[in-house]
C-alpha positions in Angstrom: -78.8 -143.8 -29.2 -79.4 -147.3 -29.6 -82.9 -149.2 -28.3 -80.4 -150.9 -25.6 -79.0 -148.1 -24.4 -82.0 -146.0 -24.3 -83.6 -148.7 -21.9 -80.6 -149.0 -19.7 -81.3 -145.1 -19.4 -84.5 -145.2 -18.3 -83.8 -148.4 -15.9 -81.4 -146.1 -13.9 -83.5 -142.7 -13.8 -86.4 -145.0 -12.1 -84.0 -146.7 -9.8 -82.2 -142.8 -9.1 -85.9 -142.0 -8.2 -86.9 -144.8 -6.2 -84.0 -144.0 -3.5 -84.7 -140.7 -3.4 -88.6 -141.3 -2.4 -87.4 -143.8 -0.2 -84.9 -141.5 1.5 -87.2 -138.6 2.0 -89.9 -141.4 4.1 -86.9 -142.3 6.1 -86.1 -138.6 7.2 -90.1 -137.9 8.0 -91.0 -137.5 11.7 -93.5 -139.7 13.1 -96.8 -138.0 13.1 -96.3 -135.7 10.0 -99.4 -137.5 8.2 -101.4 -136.7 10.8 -99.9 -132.7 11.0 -101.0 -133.1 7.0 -104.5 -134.0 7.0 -105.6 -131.2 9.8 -103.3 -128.8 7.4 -106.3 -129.3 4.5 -109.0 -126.7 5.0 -112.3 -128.2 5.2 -115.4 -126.8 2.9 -117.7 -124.9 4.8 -121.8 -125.4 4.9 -124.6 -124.1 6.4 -126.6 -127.4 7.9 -129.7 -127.9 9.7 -131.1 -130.2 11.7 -134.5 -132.6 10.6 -137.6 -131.4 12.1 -141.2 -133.7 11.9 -143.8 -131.8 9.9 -147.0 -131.0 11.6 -149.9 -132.9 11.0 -152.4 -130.3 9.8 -154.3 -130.5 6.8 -152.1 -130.3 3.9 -153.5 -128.1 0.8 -152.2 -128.4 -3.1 -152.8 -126.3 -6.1 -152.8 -127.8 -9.8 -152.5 -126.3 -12.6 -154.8 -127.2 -15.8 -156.3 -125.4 -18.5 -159.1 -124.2 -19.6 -161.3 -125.8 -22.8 -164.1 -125.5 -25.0 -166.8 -128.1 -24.4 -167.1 -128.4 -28.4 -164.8 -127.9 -30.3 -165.6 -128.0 -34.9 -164.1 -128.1 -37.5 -166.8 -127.9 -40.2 -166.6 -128.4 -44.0 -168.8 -129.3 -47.1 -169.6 -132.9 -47.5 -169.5 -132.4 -51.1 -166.8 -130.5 -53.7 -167.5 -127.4 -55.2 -166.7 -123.8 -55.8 -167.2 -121.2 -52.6 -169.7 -118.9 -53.3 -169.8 -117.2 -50.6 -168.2 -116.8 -47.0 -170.7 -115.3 -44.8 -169.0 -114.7 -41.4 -165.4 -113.2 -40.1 -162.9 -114.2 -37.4 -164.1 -113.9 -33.6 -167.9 -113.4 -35.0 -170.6 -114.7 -32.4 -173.2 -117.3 -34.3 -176.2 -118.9 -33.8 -177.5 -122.7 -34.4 -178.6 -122.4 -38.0 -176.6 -119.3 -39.3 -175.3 -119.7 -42.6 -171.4 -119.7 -42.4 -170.6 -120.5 -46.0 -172.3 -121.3 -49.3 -171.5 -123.2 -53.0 -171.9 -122.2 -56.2 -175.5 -124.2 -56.7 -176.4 -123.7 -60.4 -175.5 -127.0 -61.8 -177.5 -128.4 -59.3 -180.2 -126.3 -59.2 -180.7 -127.3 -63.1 -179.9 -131.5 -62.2 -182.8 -131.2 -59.8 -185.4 -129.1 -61.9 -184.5 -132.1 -64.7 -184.8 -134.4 -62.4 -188.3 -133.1 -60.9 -189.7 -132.9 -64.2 -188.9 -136.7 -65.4 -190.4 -137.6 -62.0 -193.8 -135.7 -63.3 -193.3 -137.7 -66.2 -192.9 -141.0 -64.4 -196.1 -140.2 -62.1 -198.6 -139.3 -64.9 -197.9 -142.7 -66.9 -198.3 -144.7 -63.7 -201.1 -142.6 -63.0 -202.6 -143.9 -66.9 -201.5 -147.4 -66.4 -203.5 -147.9 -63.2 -206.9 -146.0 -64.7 -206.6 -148.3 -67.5 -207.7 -147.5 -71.4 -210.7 -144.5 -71.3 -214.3 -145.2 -72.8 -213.5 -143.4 -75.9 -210.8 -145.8 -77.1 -212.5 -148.9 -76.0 -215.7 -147.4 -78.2 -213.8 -146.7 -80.6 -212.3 -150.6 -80.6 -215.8 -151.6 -80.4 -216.6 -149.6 -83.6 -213.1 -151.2 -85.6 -214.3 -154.5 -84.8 -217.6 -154.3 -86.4 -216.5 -152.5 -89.3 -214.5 -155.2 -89.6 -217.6 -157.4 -89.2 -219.5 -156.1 -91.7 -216.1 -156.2 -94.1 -216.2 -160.1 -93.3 -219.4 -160.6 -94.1 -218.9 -158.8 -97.5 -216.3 -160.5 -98.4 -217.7 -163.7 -97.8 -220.2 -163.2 -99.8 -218.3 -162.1 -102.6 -216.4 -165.8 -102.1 -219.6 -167.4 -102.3 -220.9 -166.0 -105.3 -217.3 -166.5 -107.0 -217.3 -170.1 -105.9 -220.9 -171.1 -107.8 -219.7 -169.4 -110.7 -216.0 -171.0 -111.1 -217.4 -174.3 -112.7 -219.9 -172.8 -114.9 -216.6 -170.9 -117.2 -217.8 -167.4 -116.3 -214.9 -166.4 -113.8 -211.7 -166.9 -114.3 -209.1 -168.3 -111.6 -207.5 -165.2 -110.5 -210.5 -163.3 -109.9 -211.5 -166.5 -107.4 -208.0 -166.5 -106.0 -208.1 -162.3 -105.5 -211.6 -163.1 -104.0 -210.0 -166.0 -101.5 -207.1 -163.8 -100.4 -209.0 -160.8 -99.9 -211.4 -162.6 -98.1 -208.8 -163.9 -95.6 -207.1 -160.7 -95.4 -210.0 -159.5 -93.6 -210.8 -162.0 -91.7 -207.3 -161.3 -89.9 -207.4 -157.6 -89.9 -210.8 -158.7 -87.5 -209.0 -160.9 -85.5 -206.5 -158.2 -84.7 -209.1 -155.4 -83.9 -210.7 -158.2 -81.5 -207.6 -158.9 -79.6 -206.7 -155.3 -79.2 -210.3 -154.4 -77.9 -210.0 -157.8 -75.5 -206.8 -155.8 -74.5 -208.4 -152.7 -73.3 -211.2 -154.4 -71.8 -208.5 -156.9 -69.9 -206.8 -153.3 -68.6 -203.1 -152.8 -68.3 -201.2 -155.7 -66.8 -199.8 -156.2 -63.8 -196.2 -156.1 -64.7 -196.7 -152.9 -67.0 -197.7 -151.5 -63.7 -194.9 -152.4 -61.5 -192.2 -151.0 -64.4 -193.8 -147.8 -64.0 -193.7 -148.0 -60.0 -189.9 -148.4 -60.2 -189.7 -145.2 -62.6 -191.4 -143.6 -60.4 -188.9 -144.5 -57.6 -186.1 -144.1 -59.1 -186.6 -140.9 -60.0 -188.0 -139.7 -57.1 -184.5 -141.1 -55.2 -182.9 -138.6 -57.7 -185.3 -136.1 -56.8 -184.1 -136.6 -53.0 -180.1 -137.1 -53.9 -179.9 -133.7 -55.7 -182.4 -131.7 -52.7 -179.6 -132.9 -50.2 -176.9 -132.5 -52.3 -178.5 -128.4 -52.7 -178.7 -128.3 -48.9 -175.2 -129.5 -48.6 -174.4 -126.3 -50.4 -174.9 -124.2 -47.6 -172.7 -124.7 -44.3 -174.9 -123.7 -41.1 -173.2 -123.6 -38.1 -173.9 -126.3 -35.5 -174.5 -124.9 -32.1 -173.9 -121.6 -30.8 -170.2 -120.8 -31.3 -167.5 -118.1 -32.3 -165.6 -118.2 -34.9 -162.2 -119.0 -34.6 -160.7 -119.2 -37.7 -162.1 -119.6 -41.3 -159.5 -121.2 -43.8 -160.9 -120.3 -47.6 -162.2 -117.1 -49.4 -164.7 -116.8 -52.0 -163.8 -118.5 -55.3 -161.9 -121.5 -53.9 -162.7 -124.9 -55.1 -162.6 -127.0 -52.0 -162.9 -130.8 -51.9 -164.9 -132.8 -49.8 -164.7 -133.0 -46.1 -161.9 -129.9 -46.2 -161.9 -127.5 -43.2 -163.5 -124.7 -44.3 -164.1 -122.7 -40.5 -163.0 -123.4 -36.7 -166.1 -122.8 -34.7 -165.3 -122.5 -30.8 -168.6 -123.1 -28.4 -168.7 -120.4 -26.1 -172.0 -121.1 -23.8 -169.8 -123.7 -21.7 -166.2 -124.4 -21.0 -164.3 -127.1 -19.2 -161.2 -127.2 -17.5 -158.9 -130.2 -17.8 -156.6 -130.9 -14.2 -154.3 -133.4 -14.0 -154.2 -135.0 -10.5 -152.6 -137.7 -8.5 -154.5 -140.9 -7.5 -154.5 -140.3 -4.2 -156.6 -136.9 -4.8 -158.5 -138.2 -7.5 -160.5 -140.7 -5.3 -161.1 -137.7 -3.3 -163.5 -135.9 -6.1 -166.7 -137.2 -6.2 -168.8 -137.0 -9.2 -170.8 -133.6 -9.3 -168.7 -132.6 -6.9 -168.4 -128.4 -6.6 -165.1 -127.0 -6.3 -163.7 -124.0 -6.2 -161.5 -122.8 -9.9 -158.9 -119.6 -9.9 -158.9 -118.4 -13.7 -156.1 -115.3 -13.4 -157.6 -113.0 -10.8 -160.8 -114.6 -10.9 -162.9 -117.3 -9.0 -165.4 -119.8 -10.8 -167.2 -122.5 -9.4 -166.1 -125.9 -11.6 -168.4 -129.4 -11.5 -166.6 -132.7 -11.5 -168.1 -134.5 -15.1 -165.8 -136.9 -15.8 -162.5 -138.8 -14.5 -160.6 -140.3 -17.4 -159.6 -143.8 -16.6 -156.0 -143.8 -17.3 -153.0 -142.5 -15.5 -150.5 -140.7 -17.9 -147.6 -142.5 -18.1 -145.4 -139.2 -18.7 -146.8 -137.0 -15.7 -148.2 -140.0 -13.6 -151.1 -138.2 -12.8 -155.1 -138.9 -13.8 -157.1 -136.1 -16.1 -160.2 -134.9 -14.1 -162.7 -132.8 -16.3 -164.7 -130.3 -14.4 -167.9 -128.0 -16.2 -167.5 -124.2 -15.0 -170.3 -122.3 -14.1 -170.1 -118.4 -13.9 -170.4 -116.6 -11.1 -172.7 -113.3 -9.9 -169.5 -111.4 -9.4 -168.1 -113.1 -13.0 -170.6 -113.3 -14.9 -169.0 -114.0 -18.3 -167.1 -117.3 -18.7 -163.3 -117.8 -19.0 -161.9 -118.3 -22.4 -160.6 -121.4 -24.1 -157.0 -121.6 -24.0 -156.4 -119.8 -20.0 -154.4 -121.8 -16.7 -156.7 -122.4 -14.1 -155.7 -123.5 -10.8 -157.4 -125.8 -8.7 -156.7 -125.7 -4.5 -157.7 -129.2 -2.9 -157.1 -130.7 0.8 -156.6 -134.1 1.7 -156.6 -135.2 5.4 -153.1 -135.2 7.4 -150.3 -134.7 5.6 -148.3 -137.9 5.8 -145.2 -138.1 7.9 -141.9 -136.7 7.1 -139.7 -133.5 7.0 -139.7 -130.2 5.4 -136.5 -128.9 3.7 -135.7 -125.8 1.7 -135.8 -126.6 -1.5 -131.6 -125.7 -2.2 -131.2 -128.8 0.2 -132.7 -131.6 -2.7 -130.2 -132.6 -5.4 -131.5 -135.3 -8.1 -131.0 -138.7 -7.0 -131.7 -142.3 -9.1 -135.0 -143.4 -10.8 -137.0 -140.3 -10.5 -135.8 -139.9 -6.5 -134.7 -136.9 -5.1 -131.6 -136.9 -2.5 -130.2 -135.0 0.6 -126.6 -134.8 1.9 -126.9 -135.9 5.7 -123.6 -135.1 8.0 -122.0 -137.9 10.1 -122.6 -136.9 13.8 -119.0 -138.5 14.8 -116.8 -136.9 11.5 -118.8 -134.6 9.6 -118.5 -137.1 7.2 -121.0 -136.2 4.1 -123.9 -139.4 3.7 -126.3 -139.3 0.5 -129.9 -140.3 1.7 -132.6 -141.0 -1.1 -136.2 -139.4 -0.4 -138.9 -138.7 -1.6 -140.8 -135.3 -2.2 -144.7 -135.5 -0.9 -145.6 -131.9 -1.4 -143.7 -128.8 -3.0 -144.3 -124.9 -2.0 -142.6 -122.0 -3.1 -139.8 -122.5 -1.4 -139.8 -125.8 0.6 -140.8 -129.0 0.0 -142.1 -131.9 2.3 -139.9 -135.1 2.5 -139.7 -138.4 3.8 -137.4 -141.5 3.4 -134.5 -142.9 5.6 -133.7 -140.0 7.4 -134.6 -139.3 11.0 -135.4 -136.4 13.3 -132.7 -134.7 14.9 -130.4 -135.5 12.1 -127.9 -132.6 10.5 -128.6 -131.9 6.7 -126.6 -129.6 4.4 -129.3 -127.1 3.3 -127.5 -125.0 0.3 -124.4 -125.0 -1.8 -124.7 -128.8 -2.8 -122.7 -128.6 -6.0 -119.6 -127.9 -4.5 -119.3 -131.1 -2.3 -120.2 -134.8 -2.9 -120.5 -137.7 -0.5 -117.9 -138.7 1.8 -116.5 -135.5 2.2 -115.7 -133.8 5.2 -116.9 -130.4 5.9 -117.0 -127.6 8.6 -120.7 -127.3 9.8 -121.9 -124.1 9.7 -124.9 -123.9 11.8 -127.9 -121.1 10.6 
């Protein structure tokens, strides 16, 4: 079949069909639309009719949880080898227990070094500042006037050698021996005099100071290795249990690494996350009532954080629990907790089951309203003020008296009609 015929082909099937629709409208009665419509079976549902809430007080529970007020993770400041692990998962500890130990030999030896250079360092600024003792200045005394009496000698000797050069009896190298040994004395005096001026003058100021600053220096050391000992041994904090230690003997850890979890356990918190409107409601110090499983503590308002979370729009209240005569021990870290607050009349609007809400647009919730005049199906936006079990309170642009569809919502949509089905 050719392209030209196959188009002629179709062109006179459409045409065939054309008449025949136009026929069978042409044969219809008047009225048979009509007879059509009412022969569609309309969806039944079970409606009810909006009621105003009552305007008692209005109670809410929240849900938060329960938290340690401190919370560690401890670890060495320094590197080193673990000596020793001294406690065990869930153990109770004091302030000041020891929790974990390094090996401490190399430092033990760095700091007995160290101790003994600044013994060293002590006992010649301890000389410098006495100064030169009476022996060794008597003893300078004593050099000096040897050397006196070795001058005068000597002088002599030059005296007598100097007469007798003209005269032919010496000879010029036993005058020149005579000159230079006389001069070699004289100097050797000089010297012995300066050092005895010396020890009289004392030990100068700037001696003195070098030897402070050994002193100090090795003293810093002294300090630097005690603390660097001390850091050796990891002492718990506060009074805490152990939640979790990390490392075992023999482990080479590095500085700053999480060697145990330590959990206070003499006070807890419990974080709530509340809306605005109830937030302004808790006052600081304020005692409220906190449901931990099947028992009741009493929970003090310490702190309001100051931002609203952007995810569940609500603002974190933290609350200190206090133990109770009939529960005496305190909740532990990690359990729900319920708080139950009241806040004057609950605002106007209309309680619905809960199977009558159906997700609307931009975080709204939406009810299906029925058309008094065709049971005509009409989507109404509204908003949810408070939740129970099983019900929830509502308001938004809906009025009392009006018919709602209360269950079954995914089988109709709006603009349907439907067959009310009164409870």
């Amino acid at each position: 079949m050719t392209k030209r015929k196959y188009w002629f082909t179709a062109i006179g099937v459409g045409l065939f069909l054309a008449v025949l629709v136009f026929a069978q409208l042409a044969l219809t009665p008047a009225g048979s639309d009509s007879d059509l419509a009412t022969s569609v079976k309309r969806v039944q549902a079970e409606t009810a009719t909006f009621e105003s809430a009552s305007t008692s007080r209005m109670t809410r529970a929240f849900s938060g949880v329960i938290k340690a007020s401190r919370t560690s993770e401890v670890g060495f400041k320094r590197s080193g080898r673990i000596e020793e692990i001294a406690v065990k998962d869930g153990q109770l500890v004091r302030q000041g227990d020891l929790l974990a130990r390094l090996d401490i030999q190399q430092t033990t030896a760095d700091l007995e070094q160290a101790r003994a250079a600044l013994q060293g360092a002590e006992a010649q600024l301890a000389e410098a500042i006495a100064g030169p003792r009476a022996e060794t200045i008597a003893a300078a005394r004593a050099q000096v006037a040897d050397a006196d009496a070795e001058v005068k000698l000597w002088t002599a000797r030059f005296d007598r050698h100097q007469e007798l050069r003209g005269t032919g009896a010496l000879s010029a190298q036993e005058f020149d021996d005579s000159r230079f040994q006389l001069e070699a004395v004289v100097n050797r005096r000089e010297r012995f005099q300066r050092q005895l001026d010396e020890l009289l003058a004392g030990t100068r100021a700037e001696q003195i100071a070098n030897f402070r600053a050994g002193v100090a220096q090795w003293t810093a050391n002294v300090k630097r290795l005690e603390v660097e000992l001390e850091d050796s041994f990891l002492r718990a904090p506060y009074d805490a249990r152990i939640a979790k230690r990390h490392f075992d003997e023999g482990v080479v850890v590095p500085p700053g690494a999480t060697i145990i979890r330590l959990v206070e356990q003499q006070a807890v918190e419990v974080w709530i996350g509340l809306p605005t409107d109830f937030i302004r409601r808790l006052h600081e110090s304020s005692t409220h009532p906190i449901q931990v499983g099947d028992a009741t503590f009493l929970a003090t308002v310490r702190d309001v954080l100051p931002e609203v979370d952007l995810a569940t729009r609500t603002q974190m209240a933290v609350m200190t629990i206090t133990p109770t005569a009939e529960h005496p021990e305190l909740p532990i870290p990690g359990q729900m907790a319920r708080l139950s607050l009241q806040r004057g009349d609950s605002p106007s609007g209309f309680w619905v089951p809960n199977t009558a809400l159906a997700r609307g647009q931009r975080g709204l919730w939406a009810v299906l309203v029925v058309s008094p005049t065709d049971q005509t199906l009409q989507r109404r936006d509204v908003e949810i003020m408070q939740v129970d079990s099983h019900r929830a309170l509502v308001r938004g642009l809906i009025e009392s008296g009006e018919r709602y569809v209360t269950t079954g919502l995914h089988r109709l949509t709006p603009g349907q009609q439907i067959e009310v089905v009164s409870p």
